[in-house]
DSSP file (Angstrom, degrees, kcal/mol; ACC not computed):
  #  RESIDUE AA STRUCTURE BP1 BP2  ACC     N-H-->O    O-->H-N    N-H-->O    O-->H-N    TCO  KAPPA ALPHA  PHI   PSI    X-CA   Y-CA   Z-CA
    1    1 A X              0   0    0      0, 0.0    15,-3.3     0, 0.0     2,-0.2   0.000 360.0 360.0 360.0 155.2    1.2   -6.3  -11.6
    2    2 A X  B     +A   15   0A   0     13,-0.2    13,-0.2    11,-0.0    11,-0.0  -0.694 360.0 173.6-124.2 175.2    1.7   -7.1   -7.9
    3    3 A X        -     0   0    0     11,-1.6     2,-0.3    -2,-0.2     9,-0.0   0.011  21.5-140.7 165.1 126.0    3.6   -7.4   -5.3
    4    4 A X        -     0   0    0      9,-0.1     2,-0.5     7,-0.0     9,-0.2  -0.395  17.7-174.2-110.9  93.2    3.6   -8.0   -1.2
    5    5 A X  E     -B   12   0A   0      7,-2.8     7,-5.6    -2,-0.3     2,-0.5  -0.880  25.6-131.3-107.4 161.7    6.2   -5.9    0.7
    6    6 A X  E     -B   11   0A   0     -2,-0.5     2,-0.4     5,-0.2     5,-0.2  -0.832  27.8-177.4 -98.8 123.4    6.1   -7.1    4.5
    7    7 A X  E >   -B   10   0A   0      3,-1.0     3,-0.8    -2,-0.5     2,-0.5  -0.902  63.8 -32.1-119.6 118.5    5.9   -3.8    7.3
    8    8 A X  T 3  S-     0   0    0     -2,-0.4     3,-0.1     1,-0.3    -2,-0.0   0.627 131.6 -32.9  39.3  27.4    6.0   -4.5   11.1
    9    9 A X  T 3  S+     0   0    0     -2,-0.5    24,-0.7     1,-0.4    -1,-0.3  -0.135 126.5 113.2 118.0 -32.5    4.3   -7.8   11.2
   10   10 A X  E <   -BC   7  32A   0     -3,-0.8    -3,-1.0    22,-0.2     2,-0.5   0.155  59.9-147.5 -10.5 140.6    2.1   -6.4    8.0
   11   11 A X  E     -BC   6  31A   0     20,-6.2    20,-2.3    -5,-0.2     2,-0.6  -0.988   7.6-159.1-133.4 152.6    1.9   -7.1    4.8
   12   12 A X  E     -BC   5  30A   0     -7,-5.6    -7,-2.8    -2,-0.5     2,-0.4  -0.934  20.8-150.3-116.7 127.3    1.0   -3.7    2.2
   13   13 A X  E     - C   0  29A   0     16,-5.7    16,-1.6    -2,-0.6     2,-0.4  -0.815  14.4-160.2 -94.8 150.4   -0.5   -5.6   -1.1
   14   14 A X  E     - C   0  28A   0     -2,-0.4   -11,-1.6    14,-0.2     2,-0.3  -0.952   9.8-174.3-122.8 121.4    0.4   -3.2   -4.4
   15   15 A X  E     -AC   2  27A   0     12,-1.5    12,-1.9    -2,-0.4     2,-0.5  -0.999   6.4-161.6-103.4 121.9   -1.4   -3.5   -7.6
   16   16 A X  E     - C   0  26A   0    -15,-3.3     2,-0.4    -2,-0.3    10,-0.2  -0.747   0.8-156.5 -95.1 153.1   -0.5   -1.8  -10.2
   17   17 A X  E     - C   0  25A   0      8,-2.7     8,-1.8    -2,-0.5     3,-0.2  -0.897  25.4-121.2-116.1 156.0   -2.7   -1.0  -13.3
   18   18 A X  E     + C   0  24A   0     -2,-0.4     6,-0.2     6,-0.2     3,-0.1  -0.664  41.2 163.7 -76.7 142.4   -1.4   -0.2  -16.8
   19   19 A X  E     -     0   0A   0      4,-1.7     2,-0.3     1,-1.5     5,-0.2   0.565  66.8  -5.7-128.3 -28.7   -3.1    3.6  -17.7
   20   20 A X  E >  S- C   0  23A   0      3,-1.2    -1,-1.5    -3,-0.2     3,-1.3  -0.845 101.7 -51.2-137.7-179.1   -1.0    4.3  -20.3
   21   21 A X  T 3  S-     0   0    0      1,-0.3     3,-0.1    -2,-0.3    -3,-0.0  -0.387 127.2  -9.7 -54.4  82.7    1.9    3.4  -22.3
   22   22 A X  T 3  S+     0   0    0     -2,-0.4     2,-0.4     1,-0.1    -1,-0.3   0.396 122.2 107.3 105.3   1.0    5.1    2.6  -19.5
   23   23 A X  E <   +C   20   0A   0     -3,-1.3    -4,-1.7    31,-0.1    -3,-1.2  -0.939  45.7 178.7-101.8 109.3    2.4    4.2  -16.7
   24   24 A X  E     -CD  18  53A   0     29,-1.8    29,-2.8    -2,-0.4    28,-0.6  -0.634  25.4-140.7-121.1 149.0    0.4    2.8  -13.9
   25   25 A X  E     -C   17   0A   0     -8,-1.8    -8,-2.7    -2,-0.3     2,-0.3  -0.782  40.5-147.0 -99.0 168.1   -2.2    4.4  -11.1
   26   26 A X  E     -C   16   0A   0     -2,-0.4    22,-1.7    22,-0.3     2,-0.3  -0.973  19.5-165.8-141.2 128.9   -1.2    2.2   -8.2
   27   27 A X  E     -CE  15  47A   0    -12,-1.9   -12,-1.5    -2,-0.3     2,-0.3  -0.883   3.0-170.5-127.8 171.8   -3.6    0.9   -5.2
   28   28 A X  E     -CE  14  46A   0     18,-0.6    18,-0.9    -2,-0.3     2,-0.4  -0.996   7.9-176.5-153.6 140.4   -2.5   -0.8   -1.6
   29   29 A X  E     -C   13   0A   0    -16,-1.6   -16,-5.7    -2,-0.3     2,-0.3  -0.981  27.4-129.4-141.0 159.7   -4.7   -2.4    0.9
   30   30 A X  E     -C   12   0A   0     -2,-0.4     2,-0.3   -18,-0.2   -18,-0.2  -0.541  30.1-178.9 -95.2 151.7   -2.7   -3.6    4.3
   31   31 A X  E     +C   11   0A   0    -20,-2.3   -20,-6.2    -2,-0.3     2,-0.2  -0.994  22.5  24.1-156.3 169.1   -3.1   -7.0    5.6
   32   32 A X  E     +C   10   0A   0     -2,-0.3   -22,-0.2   -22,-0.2    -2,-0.0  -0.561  43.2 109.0 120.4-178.4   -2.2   -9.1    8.2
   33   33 A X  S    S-     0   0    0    -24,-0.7     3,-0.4    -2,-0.2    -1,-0.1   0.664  75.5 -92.0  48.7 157.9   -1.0   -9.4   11.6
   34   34 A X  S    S+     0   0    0      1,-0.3     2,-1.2     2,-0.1     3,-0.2   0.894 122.4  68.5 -73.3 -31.9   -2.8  -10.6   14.9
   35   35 A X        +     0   0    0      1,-0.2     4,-0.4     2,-0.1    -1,-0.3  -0.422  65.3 109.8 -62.3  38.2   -3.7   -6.6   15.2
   36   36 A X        +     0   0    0     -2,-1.2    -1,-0.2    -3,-0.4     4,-0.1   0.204  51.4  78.7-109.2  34.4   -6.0   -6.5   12.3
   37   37 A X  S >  S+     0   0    0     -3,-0.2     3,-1.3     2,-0.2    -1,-0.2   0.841  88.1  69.0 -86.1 -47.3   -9.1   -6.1   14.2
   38   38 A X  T 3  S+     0   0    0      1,-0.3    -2,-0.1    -3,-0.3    -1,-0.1   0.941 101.4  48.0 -15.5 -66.4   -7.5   -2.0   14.1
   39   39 A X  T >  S+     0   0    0     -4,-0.4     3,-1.6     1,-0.2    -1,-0.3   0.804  82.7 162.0 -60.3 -26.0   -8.2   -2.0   10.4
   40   40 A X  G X  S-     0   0    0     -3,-1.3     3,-0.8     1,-0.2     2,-0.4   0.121  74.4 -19.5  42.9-126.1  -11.6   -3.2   10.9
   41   41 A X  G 3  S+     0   0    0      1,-0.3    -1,-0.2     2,-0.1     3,-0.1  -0.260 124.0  82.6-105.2  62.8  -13.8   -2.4    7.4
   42   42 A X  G <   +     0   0    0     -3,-1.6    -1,-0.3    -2,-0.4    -2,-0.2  -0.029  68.2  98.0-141.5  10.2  -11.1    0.3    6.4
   43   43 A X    <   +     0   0    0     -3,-0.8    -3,-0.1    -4,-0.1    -2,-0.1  -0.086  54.8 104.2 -33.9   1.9   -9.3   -2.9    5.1
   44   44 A X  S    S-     0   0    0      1,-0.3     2,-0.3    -5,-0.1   -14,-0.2   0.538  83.0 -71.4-110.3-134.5  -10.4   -2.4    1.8
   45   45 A X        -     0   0    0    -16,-0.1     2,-0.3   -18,-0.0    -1,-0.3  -0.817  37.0-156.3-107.0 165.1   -7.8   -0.8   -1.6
   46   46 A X  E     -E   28   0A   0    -18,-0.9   -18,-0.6    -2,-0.3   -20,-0.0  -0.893   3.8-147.7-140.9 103.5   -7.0    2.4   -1.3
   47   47 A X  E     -E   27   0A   0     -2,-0.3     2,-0.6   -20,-0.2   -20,-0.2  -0.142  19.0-135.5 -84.8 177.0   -6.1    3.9   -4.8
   48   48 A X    >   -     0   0    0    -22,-1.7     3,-0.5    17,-0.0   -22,-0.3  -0.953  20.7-136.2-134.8 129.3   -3.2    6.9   -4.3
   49   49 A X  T 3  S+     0   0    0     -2,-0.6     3,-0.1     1,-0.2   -24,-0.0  -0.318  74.8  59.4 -91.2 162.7   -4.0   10.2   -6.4
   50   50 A X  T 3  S+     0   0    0      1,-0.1    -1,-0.2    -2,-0.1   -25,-0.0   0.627  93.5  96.1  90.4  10.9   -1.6   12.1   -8.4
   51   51 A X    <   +     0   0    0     -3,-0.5     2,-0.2   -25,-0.1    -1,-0.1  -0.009  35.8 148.9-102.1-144.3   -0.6    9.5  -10.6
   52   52 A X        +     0   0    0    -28,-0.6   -27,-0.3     2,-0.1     2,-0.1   0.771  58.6 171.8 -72.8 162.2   -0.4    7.8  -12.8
   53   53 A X  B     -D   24   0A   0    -29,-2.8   -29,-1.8     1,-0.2     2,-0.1  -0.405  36.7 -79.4-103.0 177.1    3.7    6.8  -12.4
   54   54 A X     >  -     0   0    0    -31,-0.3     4,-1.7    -2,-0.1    -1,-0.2  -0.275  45.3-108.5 -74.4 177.6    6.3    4.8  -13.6
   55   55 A X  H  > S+     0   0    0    -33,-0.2     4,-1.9     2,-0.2     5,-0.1   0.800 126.7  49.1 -69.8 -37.7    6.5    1.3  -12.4
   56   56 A X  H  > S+     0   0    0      2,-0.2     4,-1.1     1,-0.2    -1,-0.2   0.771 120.0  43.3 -80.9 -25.1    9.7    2.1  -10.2
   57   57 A X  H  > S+     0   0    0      2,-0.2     4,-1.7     3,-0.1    -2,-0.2   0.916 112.9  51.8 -64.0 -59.0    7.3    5.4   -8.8
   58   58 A X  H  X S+     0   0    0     -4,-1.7     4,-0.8     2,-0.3    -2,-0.2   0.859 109.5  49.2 -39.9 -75.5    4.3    3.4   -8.4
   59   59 A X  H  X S+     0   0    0     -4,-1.9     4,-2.2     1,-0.2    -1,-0.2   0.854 113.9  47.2   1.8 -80.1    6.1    0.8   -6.4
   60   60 A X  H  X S+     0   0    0     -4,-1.1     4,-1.1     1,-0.3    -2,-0.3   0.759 105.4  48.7 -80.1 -25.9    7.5    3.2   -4.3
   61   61 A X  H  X S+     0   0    0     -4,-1.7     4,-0.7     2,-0.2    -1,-0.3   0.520 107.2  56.9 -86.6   1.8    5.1    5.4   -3.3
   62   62 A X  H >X S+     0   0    0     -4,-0.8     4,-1.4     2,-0.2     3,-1.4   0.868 106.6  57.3 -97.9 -89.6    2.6    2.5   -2.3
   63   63 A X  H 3X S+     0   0    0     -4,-2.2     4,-0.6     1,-0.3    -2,-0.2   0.514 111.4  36.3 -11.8 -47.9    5.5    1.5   -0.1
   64   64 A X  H 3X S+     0   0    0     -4,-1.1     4,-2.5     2,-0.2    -1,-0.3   0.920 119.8  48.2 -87.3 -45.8    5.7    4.8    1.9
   65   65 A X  H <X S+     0   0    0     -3,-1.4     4,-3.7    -4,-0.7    -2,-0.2   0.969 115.7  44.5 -49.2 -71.4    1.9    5.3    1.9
   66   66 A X  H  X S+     0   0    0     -4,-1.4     4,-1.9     1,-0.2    -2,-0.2   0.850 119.8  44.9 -71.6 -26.3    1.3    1.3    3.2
   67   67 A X  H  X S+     0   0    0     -4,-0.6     4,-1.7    -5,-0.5     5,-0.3   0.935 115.7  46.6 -86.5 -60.0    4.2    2.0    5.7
   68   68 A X  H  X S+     0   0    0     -4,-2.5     4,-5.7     2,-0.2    -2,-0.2   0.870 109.7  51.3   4.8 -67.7    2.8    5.4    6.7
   69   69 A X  H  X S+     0   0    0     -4,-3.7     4,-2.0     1,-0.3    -1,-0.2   0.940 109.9  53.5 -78.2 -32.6   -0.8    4.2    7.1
   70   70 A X  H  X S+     0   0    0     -4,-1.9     4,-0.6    -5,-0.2    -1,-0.3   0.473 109.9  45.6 -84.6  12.8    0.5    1.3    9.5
   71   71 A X  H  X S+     0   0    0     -4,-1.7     4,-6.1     3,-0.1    -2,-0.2   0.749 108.5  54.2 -78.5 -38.3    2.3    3.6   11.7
   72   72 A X  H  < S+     0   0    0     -4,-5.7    -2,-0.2    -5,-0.3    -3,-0.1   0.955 117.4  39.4 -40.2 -62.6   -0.5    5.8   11.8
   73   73 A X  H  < S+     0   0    0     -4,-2.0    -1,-0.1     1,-0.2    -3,-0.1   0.890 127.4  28.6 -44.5 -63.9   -2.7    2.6   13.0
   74   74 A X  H  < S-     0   0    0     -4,-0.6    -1,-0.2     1,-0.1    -2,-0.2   0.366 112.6-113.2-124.1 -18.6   -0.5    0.8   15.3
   75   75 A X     <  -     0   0    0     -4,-6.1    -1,-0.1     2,-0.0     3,-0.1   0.259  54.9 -43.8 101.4 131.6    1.7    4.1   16.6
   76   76 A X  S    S-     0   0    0      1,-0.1    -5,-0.0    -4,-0.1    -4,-0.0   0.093  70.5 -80.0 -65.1 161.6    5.6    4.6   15.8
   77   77 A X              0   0    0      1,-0.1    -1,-0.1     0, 0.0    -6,-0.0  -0.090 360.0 360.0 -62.7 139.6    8.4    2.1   15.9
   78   78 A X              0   0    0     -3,-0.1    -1,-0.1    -2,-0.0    -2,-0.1   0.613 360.0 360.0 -76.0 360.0    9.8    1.3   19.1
């Protein structure tokens, strides 16, 4: 499953994979934006440890991660 949420001119891709039964590990890779020369070949998925989650978990913690890793990049919101 996928699914594209949009961050500061970003976009944070989520895939989830099934690992078990009603559980997924979850990966995110950033795209986007005229700034993605930053990301250079660090562009790539990025799987997120501790899992596997629910789907609603999964979701969410690729969401906070992908928003995270583009503040980190690009420097907090004005």
């Amino acid at each position: 499953m996928q699914r594209t949420i949009h961050y500061r001119g970003f976009e944070i891709d989520v895939e989830l994979t099934p690992s078990a039964p009603d559980m997924f590990d979850v990966t995110f890779q950033i795209k986007g934006h005229d700034n993605l020369g930053i990301l250079g070949a660090r562009g790539y998925r990025i799987p997120l440890r501790n899992g596997p989650f629910s789907e609603r978990w999964a979701y969410l913690v690729a969401e906070v991660a992908g928003q995270a890793a583009i503040d980190v990049l690009i420097g907090p919101a004005d």
